[in-house]
Backbone as numpy.savetxt, mean C-alpha at the origin, in Angstrom:
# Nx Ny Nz CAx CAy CAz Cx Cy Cz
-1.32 -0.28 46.22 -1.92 -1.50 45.68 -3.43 -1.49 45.94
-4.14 -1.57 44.97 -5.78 -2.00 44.79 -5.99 -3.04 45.45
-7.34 -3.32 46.45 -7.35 -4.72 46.86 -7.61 -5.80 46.05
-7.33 -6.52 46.72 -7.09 -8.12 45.91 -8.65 -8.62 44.92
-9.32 -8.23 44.92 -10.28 -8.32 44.40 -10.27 -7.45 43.33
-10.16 -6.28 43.29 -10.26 -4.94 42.09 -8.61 -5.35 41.79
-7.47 -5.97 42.15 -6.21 -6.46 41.09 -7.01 -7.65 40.09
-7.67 -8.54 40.61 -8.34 -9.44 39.70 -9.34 -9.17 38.77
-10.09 -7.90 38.82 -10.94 -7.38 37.95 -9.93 -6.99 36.74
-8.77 -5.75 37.28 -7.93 -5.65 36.45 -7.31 -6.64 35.88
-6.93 -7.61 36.02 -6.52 -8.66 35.52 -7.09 -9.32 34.46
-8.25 -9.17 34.82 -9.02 -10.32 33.92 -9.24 -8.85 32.58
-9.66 -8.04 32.98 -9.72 -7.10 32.28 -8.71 -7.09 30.92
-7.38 -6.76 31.24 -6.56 -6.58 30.58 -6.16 -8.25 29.86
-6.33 -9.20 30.27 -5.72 -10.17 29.98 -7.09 -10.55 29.07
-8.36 -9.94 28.98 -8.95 -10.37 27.87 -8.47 -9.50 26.77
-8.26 -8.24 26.92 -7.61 -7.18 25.69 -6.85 -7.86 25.13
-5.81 -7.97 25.95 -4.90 -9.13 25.06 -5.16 -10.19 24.38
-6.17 -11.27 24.90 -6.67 -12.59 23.81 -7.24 -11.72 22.87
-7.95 -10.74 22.87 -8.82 -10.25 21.60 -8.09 -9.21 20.70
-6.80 -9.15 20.88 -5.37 -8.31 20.25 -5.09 -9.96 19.28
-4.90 -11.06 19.83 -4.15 -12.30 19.07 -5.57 -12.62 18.18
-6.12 -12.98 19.17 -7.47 -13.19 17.67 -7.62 -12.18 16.67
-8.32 -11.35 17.14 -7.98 -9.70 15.90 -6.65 -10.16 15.10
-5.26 -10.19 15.74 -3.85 -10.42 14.75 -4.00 -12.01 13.74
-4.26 -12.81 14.37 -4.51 -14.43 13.62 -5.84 -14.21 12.17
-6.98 -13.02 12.45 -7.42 -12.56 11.76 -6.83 -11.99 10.44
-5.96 -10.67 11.10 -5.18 -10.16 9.89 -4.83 -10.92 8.93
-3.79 -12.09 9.86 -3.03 -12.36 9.12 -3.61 -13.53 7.71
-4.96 -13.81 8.28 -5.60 -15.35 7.71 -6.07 -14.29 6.41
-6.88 -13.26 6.74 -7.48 -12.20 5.74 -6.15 -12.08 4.33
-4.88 -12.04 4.71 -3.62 -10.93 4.07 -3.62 -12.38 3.55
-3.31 -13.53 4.18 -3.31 -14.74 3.37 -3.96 -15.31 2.10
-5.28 -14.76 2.33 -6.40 -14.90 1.32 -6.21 -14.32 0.19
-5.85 -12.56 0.70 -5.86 -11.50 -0.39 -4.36 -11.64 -1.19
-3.45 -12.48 -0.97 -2.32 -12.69 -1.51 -2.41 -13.75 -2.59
-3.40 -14.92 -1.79 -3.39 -16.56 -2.59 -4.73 -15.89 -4.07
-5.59 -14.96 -3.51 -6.51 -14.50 -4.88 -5.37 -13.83 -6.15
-4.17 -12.83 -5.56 -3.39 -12.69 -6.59 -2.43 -13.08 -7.10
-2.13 -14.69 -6.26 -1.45 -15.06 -7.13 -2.22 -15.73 -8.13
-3.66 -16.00 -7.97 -4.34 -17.06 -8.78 -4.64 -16.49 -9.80
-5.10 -14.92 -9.98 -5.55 -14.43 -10.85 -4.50 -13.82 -11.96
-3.18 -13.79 -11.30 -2.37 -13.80 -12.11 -1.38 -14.69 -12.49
-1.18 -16.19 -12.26 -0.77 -17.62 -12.62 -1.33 -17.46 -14.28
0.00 -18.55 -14.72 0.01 -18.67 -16.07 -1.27 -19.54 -16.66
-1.76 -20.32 -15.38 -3.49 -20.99 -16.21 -4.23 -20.38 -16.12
-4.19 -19.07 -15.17 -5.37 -18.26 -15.32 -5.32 -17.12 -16.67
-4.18 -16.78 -16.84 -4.05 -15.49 -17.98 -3.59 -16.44 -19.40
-3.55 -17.68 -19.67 -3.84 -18.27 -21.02 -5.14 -17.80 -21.69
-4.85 -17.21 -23.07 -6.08 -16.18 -23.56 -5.80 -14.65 -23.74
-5.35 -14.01 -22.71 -4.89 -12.95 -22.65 -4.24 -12.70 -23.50
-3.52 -11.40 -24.02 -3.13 -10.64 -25.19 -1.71 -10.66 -24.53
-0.47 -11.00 -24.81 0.79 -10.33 -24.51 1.06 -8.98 -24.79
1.46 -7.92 -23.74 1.79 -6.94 -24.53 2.70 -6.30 -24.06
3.78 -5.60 -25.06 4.78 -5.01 -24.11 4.49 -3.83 -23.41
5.19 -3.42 -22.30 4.68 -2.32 -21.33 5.29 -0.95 -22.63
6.41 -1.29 -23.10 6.53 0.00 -24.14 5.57 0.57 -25.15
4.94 -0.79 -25.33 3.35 -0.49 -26.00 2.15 0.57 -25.71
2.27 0.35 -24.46 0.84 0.74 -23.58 1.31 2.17 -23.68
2.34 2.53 -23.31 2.56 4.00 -22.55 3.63 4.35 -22.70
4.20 5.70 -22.36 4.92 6.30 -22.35 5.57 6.94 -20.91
6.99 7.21 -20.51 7.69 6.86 -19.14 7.65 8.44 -19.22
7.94 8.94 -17.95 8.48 10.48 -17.54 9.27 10.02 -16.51
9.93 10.83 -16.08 10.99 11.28 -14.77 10.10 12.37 -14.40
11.03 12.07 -12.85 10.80 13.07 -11.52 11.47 14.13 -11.29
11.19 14.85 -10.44 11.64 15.95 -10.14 13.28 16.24 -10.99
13.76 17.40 -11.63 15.05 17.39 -12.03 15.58 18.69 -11.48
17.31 19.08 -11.04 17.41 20.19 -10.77 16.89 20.93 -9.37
17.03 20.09 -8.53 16.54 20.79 -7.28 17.45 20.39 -5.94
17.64 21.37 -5.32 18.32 21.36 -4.19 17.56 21.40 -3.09
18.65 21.08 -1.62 17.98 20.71 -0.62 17.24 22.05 -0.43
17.73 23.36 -0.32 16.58 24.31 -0.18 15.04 24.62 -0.52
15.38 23.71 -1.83 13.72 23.85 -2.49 12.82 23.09 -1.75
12.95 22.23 -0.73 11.97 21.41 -0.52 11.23 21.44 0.99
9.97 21.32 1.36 9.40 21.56 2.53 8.39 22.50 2.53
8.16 23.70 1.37 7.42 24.42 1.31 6.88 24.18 -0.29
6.04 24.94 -0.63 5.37 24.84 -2.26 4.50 24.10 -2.61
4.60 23.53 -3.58 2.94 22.60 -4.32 3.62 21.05 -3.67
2.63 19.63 -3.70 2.68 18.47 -3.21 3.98 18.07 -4.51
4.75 16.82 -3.75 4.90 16.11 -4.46 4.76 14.95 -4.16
4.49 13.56 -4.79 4.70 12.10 -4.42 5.83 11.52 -3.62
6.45 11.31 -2.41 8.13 10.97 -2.48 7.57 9.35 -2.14
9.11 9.37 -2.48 9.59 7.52 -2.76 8.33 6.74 -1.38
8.91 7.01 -0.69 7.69 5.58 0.46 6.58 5.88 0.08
6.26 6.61 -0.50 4.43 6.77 -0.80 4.47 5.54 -1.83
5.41 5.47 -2.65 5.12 4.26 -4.32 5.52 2.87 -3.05
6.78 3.32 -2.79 7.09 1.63 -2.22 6.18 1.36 -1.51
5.64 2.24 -0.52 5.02 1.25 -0.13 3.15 1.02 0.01
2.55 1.66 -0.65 1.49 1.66 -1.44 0.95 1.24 -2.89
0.38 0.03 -2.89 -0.38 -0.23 -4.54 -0.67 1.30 -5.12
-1.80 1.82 -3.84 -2.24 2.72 -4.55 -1.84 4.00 -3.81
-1.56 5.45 -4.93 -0.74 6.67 -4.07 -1.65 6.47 -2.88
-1.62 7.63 -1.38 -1.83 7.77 -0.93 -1.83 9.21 -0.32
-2.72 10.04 -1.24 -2.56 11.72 -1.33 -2.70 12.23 0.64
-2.59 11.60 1.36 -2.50 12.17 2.57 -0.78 12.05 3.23
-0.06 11.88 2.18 1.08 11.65 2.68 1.73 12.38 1.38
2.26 13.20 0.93 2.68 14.36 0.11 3.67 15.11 0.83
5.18 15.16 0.42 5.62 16.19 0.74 5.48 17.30 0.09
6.95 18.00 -0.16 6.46 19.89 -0.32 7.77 20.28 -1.47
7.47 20.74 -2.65 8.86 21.41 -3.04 8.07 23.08 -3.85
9.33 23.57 -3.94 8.95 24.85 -4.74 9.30 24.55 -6.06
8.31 25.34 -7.21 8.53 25.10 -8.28 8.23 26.72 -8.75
9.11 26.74 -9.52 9.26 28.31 -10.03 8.37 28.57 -11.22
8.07 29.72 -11.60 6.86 29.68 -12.88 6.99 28.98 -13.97
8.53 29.70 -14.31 8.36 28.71 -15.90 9.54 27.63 -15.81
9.67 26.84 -14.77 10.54 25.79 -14.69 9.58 24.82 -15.51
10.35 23.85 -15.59 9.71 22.43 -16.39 9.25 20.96 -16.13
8.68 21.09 -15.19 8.66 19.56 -14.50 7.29 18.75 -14.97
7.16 17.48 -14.38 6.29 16.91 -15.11 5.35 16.75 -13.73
3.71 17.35 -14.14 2.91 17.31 -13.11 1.98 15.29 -13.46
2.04 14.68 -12.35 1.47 13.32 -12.34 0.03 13.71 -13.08
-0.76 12.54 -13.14 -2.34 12.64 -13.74 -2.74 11.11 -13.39
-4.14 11.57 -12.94 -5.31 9.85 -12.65 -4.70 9.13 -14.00
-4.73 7.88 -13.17 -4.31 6.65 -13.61 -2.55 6.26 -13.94
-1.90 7.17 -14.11 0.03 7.10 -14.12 0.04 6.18 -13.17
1.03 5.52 -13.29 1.57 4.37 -12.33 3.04 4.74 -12.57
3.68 4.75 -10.89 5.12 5.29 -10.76 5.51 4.02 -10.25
6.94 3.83 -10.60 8.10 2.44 -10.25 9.14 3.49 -9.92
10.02 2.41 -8.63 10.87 2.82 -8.07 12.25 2.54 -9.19
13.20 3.76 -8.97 14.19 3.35 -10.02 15.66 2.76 -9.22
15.58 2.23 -8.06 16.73 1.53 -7.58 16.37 1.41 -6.44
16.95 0.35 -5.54 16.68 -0.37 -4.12 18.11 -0.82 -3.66
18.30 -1.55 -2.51 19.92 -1.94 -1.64 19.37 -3.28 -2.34
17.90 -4.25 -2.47 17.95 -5.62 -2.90 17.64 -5.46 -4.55
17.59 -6.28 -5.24 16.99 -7.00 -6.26 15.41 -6.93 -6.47
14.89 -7.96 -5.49 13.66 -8.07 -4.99 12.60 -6.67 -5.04
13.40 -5.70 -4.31 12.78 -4.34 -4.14 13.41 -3.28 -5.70
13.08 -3.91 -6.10 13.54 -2.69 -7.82 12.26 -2.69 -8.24
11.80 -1.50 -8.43 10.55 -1.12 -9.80 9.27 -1.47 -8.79
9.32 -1.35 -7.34 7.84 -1.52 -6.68 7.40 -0.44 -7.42
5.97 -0.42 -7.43 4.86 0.50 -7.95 3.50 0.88 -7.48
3.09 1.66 -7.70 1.78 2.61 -6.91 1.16 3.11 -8.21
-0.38 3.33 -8.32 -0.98 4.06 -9.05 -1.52 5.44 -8.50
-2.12 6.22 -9.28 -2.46 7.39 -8.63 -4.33 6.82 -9.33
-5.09 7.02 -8.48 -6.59 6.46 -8.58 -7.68 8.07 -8.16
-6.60 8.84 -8.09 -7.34 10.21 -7.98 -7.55 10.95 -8.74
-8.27 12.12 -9.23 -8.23 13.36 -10.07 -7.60 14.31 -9.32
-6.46 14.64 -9.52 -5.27 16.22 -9.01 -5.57 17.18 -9.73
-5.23 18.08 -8.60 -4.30 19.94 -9.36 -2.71 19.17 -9.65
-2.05 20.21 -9.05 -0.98 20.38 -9.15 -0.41 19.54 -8.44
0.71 18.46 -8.78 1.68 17.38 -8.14 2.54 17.02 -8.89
3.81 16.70 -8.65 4.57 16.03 -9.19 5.56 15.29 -8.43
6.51 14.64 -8.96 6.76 13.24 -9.02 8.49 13.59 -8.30
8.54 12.58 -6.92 9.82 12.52 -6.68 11.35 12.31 -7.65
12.05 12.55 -7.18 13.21 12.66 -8.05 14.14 10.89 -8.27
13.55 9.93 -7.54 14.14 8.77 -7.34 13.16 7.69 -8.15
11.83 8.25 -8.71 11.22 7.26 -9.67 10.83 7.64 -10.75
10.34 7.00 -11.62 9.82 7.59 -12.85 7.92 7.22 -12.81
7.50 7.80 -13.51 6.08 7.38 -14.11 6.22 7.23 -15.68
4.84 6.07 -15.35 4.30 5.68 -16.59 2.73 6.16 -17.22
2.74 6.64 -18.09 1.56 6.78 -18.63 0.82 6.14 -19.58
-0.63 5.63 -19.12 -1.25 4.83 -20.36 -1.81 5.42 -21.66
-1.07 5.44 -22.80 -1.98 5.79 -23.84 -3.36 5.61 -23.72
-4.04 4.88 -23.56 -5.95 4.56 -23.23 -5.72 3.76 -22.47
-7.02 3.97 -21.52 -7.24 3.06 -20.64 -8.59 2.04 -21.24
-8.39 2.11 -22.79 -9.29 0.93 -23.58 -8.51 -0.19 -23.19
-7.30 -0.18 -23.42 -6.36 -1.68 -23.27 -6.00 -1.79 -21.94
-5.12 -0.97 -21.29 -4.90 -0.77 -19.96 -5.55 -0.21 -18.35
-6.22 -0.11 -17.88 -7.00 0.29 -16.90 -6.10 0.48 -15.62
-6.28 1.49 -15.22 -5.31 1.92 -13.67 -5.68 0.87 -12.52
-7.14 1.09 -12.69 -7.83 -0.13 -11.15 -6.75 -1.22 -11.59
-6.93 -2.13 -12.66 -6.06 -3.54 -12.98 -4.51 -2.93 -12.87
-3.76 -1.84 -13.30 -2.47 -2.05 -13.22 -2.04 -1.68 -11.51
-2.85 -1.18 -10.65 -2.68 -1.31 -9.62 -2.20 -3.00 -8.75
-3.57 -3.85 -9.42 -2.93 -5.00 -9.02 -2.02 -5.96 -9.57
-1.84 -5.69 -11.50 -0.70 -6.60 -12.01 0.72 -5.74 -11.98
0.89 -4.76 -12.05 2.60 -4.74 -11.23 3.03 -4.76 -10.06
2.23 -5.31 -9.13 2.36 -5.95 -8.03 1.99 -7.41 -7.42
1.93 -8.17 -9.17 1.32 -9.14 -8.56 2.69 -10.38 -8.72
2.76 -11.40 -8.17 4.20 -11.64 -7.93 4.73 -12.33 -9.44
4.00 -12.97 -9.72 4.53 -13.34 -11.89 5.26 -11.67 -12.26
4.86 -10.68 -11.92 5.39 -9.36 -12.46 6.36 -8.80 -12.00
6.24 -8.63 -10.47 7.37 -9.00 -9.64 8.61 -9.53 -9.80
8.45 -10.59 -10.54 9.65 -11.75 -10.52 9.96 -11.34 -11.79
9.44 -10.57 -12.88 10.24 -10.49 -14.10 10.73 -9.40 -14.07
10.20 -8.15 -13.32 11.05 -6.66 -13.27 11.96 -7.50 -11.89
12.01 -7.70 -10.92 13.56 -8.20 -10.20 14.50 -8.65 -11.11
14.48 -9.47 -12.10 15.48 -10.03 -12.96 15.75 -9.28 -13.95
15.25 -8.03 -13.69 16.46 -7.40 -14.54 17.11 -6.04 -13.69
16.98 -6.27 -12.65 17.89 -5.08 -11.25 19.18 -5.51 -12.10
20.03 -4.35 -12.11 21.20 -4.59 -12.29 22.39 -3.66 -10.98
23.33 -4.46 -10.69 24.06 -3.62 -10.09 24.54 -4.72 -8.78
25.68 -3.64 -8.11 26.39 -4.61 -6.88 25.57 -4.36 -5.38
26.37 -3.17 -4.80 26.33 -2.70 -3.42 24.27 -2.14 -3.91
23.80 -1.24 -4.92 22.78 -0.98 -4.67 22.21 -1.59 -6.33
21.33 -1.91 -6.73 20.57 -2.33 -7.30 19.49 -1.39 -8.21
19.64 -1.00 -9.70 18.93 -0.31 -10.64 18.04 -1.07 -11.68
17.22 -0.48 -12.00 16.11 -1.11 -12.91 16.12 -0.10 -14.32
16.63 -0.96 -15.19 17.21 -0.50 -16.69 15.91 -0.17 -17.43
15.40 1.10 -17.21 14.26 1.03 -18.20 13.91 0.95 -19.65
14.76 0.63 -20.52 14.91 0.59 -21.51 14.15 -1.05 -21.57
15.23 -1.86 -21.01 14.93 -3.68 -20.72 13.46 -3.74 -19.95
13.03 -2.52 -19.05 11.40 -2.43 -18.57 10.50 -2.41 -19.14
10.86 -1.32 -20.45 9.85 -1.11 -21.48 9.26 -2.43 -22.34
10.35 -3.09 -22.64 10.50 -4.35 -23.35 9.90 -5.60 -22.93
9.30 -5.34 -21.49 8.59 -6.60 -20.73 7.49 -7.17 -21.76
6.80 -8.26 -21.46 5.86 -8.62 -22.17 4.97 -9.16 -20.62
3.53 -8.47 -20.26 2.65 -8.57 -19.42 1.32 -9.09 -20.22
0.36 -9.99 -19.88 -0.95 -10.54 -20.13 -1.46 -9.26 -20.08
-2.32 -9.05 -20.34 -3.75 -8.35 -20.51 -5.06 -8.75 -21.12
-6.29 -8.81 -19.66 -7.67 -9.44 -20.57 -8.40 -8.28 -20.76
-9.81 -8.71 -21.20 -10.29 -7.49 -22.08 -10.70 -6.83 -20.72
-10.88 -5.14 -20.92 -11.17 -4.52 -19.64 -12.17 -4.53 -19.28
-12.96 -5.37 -19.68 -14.32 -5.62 -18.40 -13.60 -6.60 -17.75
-12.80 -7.57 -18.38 -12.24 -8.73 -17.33 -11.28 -7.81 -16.02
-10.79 -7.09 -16.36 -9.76 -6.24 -16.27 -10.66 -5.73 -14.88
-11.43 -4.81 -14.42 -11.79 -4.52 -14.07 -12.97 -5.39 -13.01
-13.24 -7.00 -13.37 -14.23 -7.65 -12.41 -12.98 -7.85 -11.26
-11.49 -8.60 -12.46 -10.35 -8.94 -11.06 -10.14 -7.75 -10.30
-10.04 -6.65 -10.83 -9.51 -5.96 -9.87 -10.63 -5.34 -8.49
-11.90 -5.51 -9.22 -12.99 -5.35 -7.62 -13.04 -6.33 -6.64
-12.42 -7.69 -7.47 -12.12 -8.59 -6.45 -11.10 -8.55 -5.70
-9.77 -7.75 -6.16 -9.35 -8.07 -5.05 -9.03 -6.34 -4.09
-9.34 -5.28 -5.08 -9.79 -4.45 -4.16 -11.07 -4.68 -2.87
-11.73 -5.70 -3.04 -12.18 -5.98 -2.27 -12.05 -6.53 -0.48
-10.94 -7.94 -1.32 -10.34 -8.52 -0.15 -9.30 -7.51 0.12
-8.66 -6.74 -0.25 -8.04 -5.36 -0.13 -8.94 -4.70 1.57
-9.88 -4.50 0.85 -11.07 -3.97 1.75 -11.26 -4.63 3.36
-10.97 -6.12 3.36 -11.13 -6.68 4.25 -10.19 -6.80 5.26
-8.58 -6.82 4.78 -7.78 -6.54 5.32 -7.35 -4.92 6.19
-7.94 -4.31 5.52 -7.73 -3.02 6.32 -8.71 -3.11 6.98
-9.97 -3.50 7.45 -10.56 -3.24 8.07 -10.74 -4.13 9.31
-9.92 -5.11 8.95 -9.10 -5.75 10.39 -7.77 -5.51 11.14
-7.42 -4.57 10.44 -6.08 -3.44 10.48 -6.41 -3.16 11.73
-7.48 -2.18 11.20 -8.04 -1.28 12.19 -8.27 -1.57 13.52
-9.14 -2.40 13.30 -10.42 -3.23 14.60 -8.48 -3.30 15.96
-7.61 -4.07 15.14 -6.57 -4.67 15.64 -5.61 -2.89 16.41
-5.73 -2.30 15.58 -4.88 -0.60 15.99 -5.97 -0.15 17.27
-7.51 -0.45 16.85 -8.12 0.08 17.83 -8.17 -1.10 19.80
-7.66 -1.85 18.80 -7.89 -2.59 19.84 -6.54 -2.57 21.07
-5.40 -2.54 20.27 -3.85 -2.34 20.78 -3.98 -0.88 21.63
-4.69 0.24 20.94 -4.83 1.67 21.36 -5.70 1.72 22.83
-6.73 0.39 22.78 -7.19 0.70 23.80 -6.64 -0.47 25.39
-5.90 -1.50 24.95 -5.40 -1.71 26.14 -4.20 -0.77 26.26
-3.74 -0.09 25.71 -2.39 1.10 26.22 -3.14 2.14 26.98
-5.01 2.40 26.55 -5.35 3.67 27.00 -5.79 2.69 28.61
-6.18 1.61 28.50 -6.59 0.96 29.98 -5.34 0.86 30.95
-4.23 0.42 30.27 -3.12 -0.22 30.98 -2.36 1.15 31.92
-2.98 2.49 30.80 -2.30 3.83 31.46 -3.12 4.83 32.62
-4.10 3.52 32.35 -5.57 4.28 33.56 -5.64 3.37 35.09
-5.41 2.02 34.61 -5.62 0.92 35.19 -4.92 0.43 36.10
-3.64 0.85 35.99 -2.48 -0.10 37.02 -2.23 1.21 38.09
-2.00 2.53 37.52 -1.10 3.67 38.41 -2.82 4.66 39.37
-4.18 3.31 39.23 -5.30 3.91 39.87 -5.89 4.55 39.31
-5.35 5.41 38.11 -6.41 6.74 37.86 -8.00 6.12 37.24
-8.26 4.61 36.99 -9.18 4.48 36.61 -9.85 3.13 38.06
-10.42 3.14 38.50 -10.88 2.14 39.63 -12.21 1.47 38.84
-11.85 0.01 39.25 -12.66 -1.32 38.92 -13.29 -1.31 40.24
-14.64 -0.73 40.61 -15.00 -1.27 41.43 -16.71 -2.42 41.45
-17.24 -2.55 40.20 -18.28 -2.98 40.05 -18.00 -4.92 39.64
-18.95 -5.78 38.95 -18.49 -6.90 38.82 -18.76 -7.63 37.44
-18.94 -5.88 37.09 -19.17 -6.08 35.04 -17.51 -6.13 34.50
-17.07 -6.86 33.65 -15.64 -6.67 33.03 -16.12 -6.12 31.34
-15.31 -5.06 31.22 -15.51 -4.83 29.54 -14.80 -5.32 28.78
-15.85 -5.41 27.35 -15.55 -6.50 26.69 -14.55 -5.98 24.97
-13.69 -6.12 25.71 -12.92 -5.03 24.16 -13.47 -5.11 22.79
-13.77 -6.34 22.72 -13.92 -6.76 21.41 -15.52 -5.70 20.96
-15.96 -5.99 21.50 -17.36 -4.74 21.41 -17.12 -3.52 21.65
-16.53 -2.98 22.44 -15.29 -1.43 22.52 -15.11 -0.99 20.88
-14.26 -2.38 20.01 -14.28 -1.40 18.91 -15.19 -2.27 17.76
-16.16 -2.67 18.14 -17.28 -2.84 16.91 -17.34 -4.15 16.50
-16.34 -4.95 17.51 -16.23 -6.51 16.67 -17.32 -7.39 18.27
-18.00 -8.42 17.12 -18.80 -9.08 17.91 -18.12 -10.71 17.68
-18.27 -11.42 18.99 -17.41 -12.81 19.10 -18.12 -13.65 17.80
């Protein structure tokens, strides 16, 4: 045991990490609040009065994923997209790619900037047809075997930045859930997908919403962070701090919140 004086340094120490872990988290969460209430506003039926109806069979044209492949093929070879990359990303996230082999003249369909992939079945309702865009320029990738992609004829009418945020915005949401069909697991009939009818404004409009809320996008991860760095560093104090290897002996306390870049 540290004397009673250097336990209270530690103390105070760690027990401020922690208030500045709940503030940092009450942050997140007020930020994720914001960036949710901007999309539902921008996509509410008084805001898109004006807009063009159009069906998604209109815009583009669907592909499938991977076909014909066994468990051997996979782990080595060119990238592909798999399923948690779409569910759970707006936008792909090329640092997370698994691996399959693809033989020379097999036939698969390689993704391209701007495709937007939907999931083709979930255990809920709710979770049918989540979606991800790809916002990159690729080589070689293609597309898991459990979703399909969509491709935009032009991105004159349709724009990737905007379909990133309207098939995820909850008006869109709520009309691909209602048509999941199924018991124990839940499928999304793409035929009845194609057939949707989605708003669309002109793509400069198209493109101001979506910097807006790629923006507040922006804000939320970057209180992500502050909050990961901040959790990372009372685990790196708490593993220095209690078993001695780090000694409090002065009558300065550090101030986490400045540790990772945030000022009170």
């Amino acid at each position: 045991m540290p004397p009673a004086e250097e336990q209270r340094r530690i103390g105070k120490i760690l027990t401020t990490c922690e208030r500045a872990i709940n503030i940092v988290g009450r942050i997140v969460q007020n930020s994720a609040a914001q960036q949710r209430a901007l999309l539902q506003k921008f996509f509410s039926e008084s805001s898109t009065k004006g807009w063009k109806l159009h069906t998604i069979g209109s815009l583009g044209t669907t592909y499938g994923g991977l076909t014909g492949k066994s468990q051997e093929d996979f782990g080595t070879g060119v990238p592909y997209i798999p399923y948690l990359n779409i569910f759970t990303n707006p936008k792909i996230d090329l640092s997370h790619l698994d691996y399959v082999l693809i033989q020379p003249r097999e036939r698969q369909h390689r993704v391209k900037y701007g495709d937007s992939f939907f999931t083709t079945s979930s255990e809920v309702p709710n979770e049918v047809g989540m979606s991800s865009v790809l916002l990159d320029e690729v080589g070689e990738i293609y597309l898991n075997s459990f979703c399909f992609g969509f491709r935009p004829h032009s991105f004159d009418v349709l724009t990737p930045e905007f379909s990133r945020f309207l098939f995820r915005s909850p008006r869109v949401r709520r009309s691909i859930s209602h048509l999941a069909q199924g018991a124990t697991r839940y499928n999304l009939p793409k035929g009845q997908f194609l057939r949707l009818s989605i708003p669309l404004p002109t793509v400069d409009e198209q493109l101001r919403i979506a910097n807006c809320l790629a923006s507040a996008e922006a804000v939320v991860a970057k209180h992500k962070a502050q909050l990961g760095n901040l959790q990372a560093l009372q685990q790196a104090l708490t593993q220095l701090l209690i078993p001695g290897k780090l000694r409090v002996m002065g009558n300065e306390t550090p101030d986490p919140l400045v540790a990772v870049g945030m000022t009170r």
